[in-house]
C-alpha positions in Angstrom: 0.0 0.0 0.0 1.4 3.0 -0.9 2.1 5.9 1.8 0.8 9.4 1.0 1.1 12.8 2.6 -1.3 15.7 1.4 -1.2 19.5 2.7 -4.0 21.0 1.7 -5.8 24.4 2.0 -9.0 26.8 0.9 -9.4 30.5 0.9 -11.8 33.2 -0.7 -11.3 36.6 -1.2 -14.2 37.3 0.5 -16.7 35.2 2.2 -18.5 34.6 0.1 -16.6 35.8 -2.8 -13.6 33.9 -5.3 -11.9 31.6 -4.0 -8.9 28.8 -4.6 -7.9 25.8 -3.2 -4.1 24.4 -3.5 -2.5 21.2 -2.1 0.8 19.1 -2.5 0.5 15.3 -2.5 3.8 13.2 -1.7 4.1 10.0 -2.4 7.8 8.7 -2.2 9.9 11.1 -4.0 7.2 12.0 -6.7 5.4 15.5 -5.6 2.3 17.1 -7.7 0.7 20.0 -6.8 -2.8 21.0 -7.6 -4.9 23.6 -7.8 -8.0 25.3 -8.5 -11.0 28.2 -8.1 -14.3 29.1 -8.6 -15.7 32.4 -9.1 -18.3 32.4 -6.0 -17.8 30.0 -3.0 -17.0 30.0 0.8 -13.3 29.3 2.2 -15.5 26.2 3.8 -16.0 25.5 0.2 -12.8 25.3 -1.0 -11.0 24.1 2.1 -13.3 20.8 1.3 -12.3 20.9 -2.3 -8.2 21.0 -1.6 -9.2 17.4 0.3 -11.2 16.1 -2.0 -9.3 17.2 -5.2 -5.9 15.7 -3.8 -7.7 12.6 -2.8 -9.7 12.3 -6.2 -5.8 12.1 -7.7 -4.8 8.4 -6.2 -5.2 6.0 -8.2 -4.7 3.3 -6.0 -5.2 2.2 -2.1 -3.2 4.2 0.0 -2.4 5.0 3.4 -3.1 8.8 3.6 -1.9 11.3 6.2 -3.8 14.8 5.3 -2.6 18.0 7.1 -4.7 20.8 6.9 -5.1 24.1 8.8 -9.1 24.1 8.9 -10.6 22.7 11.8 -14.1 23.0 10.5 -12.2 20.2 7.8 -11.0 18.1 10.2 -13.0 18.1 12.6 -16.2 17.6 10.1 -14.8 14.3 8.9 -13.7 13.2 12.0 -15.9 14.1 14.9 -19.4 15.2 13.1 -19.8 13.3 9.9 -20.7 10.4 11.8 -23.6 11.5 13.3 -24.8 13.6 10.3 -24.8 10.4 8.1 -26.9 8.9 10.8 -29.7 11.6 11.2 -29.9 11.9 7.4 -27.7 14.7 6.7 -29.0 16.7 9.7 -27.0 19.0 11.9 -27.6 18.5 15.8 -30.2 21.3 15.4 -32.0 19.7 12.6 -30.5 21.8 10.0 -29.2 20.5 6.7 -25.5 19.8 6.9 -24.5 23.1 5.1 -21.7 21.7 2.2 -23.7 18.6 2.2 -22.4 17.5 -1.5 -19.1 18.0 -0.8 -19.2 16.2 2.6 -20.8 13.3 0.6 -18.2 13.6 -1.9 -15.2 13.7 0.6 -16.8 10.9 2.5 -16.5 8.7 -0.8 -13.2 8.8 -0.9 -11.7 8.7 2.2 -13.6 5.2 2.1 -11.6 4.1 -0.9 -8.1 4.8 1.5 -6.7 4.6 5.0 -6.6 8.2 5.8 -5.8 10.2 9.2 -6.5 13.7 9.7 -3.8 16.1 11.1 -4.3 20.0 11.8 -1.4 22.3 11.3 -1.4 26.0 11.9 -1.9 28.0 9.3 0.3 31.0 8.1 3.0 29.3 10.6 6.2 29.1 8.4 5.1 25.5 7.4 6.9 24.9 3.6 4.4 22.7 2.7 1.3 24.5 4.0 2.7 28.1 2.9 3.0 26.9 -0.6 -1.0 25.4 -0.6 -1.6 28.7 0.5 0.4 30.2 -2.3 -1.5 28.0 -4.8 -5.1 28.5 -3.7 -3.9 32.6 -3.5 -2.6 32.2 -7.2 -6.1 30.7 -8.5 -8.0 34.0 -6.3 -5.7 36.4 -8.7 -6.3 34.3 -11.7 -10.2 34.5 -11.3 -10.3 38.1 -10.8 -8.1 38.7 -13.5 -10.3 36.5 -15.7 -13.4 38.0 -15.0 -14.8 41.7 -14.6 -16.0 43.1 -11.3 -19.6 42.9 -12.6 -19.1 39.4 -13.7 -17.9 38.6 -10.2 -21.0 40.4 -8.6 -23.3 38.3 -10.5 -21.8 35.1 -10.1 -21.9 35.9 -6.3 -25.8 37.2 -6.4 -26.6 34.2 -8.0 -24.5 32.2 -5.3 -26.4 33.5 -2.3 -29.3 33.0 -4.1 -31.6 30.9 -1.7 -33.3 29.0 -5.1 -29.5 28.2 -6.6 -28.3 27.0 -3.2 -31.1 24.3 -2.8 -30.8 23.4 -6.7 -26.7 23.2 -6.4 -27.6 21.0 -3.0 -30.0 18.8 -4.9 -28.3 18.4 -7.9 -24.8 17.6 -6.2 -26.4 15.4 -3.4 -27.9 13.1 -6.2 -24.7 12.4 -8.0 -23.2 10.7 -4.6 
């Protein structure tokens, strides 16, 4: 089984607003780095994607060590995803798990591995940590310089917007 170390990390400029995720994945002497962004999210948002995108990369079984600076991260697939799954997706208040297609998504694929959850502290002069934060920093600059202000104003009204949110929830929920 083959032993992999991910960093990973999220961030919006904004919250809501563009956002990137980054992370390096280390397995043996081979490194990748990944990235990526979308125009209107939440650092929640994207913190989950940096996990699930690095995950989504092996190919094979493997015994995975993630660090990542979110707690809401670790602590969501460690401590609270257990209980959600078993009151059908429901927070201890009876409110939907907010994230909920992502959570499902995540939760797919640390089934496929053996994988532990570390938290590191962010901006703390970590190499491997700064540099996820460089990456998901890089995709925030790219976005903006992609698209207009306006652009970025629409694609965050339509973001917040309570109709879009349940469709995006629906639509994403049904393909896990």
């Amino acid at each position: 089984m083959n032993s992999v170390v991910i960093y990973t990390d999220g961030g919006c400029e904004g919250n809501p607003g563009p956002g990137g995720w980054g992370a390096v994945v280390r397995c043996g002497e081979s490194v990748r780095e990944i990235s990526g962004g979308e125009l209107a999210t939440t650092n929640n948002r994207m913190e989950l994607r940096a996990a699930i995108e690095s995950l989504a990369t092996l190919t094979e079984r493997s015994e995975v060590c993630v660090f990542t600076d979110s707690q809401y991260l670790k602590n969501g697939i460690t401590k609270w995803i257990s209980g959600w799954k078993r009151k059908g997706w429901l927070t201890s208040t009876r409110e939907p798990v907010k994230n909920v297609d992502l959570w499902k998504r995540l939760d797919e694929l640390v089934a496929q591995h053996r994988v532990t959850w570390k938290w590191v502290k962010g901006h703390a002069g970590h190499a491997d940590n700064e540099r996820c934060d460089g990456l998901a920093g890089r995709e925030i600059t790219k976005l903006k310089q992609q698209h207009s202000k306006s652009d970025r104003h629409a694609a965050l009204a339509t973001f917040k917007n309570p109709a879009v949110i349940e469709t995006r929830t629906l639509q994403q929920a049904s393909l896990f």
